[in-house]
N, CA, C and O atoms as a GROMACS GRO file, in nm:
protein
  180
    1UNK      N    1   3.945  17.562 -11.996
    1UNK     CA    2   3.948  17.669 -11.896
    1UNK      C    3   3.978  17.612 -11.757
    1UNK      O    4   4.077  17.646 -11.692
    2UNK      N    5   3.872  17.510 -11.708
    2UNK     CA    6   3.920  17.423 -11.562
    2UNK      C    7   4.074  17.385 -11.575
    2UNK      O    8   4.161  17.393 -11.488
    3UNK      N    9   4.086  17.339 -11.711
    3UNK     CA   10   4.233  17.265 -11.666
    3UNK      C   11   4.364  17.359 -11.645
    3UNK      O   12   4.459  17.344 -11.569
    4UNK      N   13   4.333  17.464 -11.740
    4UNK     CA   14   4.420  17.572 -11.695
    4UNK      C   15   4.425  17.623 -11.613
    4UNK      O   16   4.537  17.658 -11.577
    5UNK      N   17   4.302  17.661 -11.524
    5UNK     CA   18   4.279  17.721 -11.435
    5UNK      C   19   4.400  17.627 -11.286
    5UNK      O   20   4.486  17.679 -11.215
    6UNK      N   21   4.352  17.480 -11.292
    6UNK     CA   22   4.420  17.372 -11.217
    6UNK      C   23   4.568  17.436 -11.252
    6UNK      O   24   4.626  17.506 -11.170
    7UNK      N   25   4.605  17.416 -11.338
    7UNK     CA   26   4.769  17.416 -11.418
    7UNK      C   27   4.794  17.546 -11.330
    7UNK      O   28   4.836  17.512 -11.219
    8UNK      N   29   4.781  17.696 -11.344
    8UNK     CA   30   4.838  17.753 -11.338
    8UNK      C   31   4.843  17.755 -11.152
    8UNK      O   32   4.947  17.790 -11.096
    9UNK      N   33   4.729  17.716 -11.076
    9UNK     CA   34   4.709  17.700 -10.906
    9UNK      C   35   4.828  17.603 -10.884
    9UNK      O   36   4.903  17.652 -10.800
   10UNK      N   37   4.863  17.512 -10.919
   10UNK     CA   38   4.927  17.436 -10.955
   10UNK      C   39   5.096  17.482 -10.927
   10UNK      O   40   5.165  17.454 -10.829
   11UNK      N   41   5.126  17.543 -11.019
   11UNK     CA   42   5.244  17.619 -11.050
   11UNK      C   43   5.266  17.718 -10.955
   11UNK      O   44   5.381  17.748 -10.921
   12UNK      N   45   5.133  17.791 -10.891
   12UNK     CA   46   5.148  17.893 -10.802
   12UNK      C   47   5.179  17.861 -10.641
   12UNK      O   48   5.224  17.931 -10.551
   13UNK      N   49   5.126  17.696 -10.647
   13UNK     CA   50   5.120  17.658 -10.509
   13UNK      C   51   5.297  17.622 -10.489
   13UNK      O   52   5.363  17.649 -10.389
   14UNK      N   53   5.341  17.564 -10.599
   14UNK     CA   54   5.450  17.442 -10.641
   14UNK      C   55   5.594  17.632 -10.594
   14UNK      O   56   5.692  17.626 -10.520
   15UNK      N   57   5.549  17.750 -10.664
   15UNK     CA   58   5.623  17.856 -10.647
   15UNK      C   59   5.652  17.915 -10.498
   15UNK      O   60   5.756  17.952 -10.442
   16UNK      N   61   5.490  17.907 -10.450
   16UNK     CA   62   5.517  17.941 -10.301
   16UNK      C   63   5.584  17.835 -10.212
   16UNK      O   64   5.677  17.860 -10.136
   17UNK      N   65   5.519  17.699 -10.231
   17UNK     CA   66   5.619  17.629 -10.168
   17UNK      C   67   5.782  17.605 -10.166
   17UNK      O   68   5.857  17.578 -10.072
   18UNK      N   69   5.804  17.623 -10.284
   18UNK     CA   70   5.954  17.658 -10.306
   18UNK      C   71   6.037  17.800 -10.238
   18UNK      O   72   6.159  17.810 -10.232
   19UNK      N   73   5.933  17.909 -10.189
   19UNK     CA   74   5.940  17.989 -10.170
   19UNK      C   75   5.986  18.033 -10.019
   19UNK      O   76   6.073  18.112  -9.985
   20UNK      N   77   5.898  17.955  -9.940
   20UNK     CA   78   5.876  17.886  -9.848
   20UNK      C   79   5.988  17.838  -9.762
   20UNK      O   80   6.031  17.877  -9.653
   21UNK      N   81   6.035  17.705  -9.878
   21UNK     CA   82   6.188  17.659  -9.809
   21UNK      C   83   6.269  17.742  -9.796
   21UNK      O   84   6.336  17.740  -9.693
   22UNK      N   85   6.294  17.843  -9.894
   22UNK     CA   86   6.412  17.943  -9.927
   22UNK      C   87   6.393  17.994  -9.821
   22UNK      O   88   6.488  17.954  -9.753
   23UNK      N   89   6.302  18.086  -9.731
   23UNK     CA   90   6.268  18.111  -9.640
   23UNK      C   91   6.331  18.061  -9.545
   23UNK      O   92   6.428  18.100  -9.479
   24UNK      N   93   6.269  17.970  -9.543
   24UNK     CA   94   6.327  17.856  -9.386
   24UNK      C   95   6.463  17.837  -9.420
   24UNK      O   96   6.528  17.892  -9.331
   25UNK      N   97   6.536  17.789  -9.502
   25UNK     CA   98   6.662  17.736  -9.522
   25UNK      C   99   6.731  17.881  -9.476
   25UNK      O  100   6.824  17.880  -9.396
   26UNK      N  101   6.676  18.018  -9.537
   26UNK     CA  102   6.761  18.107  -9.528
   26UNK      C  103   6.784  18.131  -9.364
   26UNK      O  104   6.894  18.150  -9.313
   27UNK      N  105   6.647  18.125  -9.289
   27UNK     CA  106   6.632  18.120  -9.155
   27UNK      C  107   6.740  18.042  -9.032
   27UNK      O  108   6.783  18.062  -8.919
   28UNK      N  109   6.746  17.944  -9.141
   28UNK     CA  110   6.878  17.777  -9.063
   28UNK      C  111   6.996  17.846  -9.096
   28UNK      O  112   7.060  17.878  -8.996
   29UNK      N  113   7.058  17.889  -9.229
   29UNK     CA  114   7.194  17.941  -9.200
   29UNK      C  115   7.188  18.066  -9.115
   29UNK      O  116   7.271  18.072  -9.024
   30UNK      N  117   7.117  18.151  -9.127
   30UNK     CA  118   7.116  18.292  -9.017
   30UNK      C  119   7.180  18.222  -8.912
   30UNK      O  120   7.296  18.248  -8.879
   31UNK      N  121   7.098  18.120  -8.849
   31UNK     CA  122   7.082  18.064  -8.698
   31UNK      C  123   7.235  18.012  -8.625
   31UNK      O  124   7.294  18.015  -8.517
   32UNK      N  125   7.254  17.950  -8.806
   32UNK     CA  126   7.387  17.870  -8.713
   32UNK      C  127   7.460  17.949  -8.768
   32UNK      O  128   7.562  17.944  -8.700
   33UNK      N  129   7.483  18.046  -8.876
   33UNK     CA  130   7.577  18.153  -8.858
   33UNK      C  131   7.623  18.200  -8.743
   33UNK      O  132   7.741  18.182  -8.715
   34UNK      N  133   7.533  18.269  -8.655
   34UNK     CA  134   7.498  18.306  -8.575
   34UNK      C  135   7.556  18.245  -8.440
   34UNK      O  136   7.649  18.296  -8.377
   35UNK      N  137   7.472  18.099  -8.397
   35UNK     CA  138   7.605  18.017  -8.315
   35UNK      C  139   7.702  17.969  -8.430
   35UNK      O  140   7.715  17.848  -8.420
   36UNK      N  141   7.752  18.005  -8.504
   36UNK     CA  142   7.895  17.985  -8.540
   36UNK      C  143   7.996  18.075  -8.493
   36UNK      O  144   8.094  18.039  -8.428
   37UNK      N  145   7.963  18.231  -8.537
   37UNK     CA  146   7.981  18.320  -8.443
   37UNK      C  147   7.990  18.367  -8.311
   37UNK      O  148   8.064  18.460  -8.279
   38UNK      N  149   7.913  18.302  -8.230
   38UNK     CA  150   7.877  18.318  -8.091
   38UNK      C  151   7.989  18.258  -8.018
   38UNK      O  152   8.055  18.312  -7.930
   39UNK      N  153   8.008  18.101  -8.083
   39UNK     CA  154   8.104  18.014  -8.036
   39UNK      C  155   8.239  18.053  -8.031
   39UNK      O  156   8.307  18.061  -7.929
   40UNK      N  157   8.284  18.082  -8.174
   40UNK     CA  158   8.362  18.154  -8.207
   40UNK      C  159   8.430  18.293  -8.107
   40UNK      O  160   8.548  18.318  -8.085
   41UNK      N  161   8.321  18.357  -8.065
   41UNK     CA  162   8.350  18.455  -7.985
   41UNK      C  163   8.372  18.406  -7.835
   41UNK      O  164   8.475  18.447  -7.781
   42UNK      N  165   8.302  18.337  -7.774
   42UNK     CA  166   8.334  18.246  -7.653
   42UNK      C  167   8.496  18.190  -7.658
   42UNK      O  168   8.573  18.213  -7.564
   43UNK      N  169   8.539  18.110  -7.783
   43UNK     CA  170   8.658  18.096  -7.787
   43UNK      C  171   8.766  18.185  -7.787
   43UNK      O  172   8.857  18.162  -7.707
   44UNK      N  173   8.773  18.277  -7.858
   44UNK     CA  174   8.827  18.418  -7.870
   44UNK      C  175   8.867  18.498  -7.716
   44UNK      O  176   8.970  18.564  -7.709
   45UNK      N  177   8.795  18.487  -7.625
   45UNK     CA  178   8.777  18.576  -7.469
   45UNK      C  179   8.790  18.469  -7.390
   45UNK      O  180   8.784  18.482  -7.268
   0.00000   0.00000   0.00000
């Protein structure tokens, strides 16, 4: 029962943390999308 109990906290922590990055990573392309775009438009005008 403990060890399962470990196993599955385990898996849940290992999910959110993965979860987490996706998050953030998704956050970093927004950003430099974003000044990719910006720049882009500065050049443009």
């Amino acid at each position: 029962m403990c060890a399962s109990k470990t196993l599955s906290g385990t898996v849940a922590s290992i999910c959110d943390h993965t979860f987490w990055k996706l998050v953030a990573s998704s956050r970093i392309v927004k950003e430099v999308h974003y000044t990719i775009d910006h720049y882009f438009s500065i050049l443009k005008f």
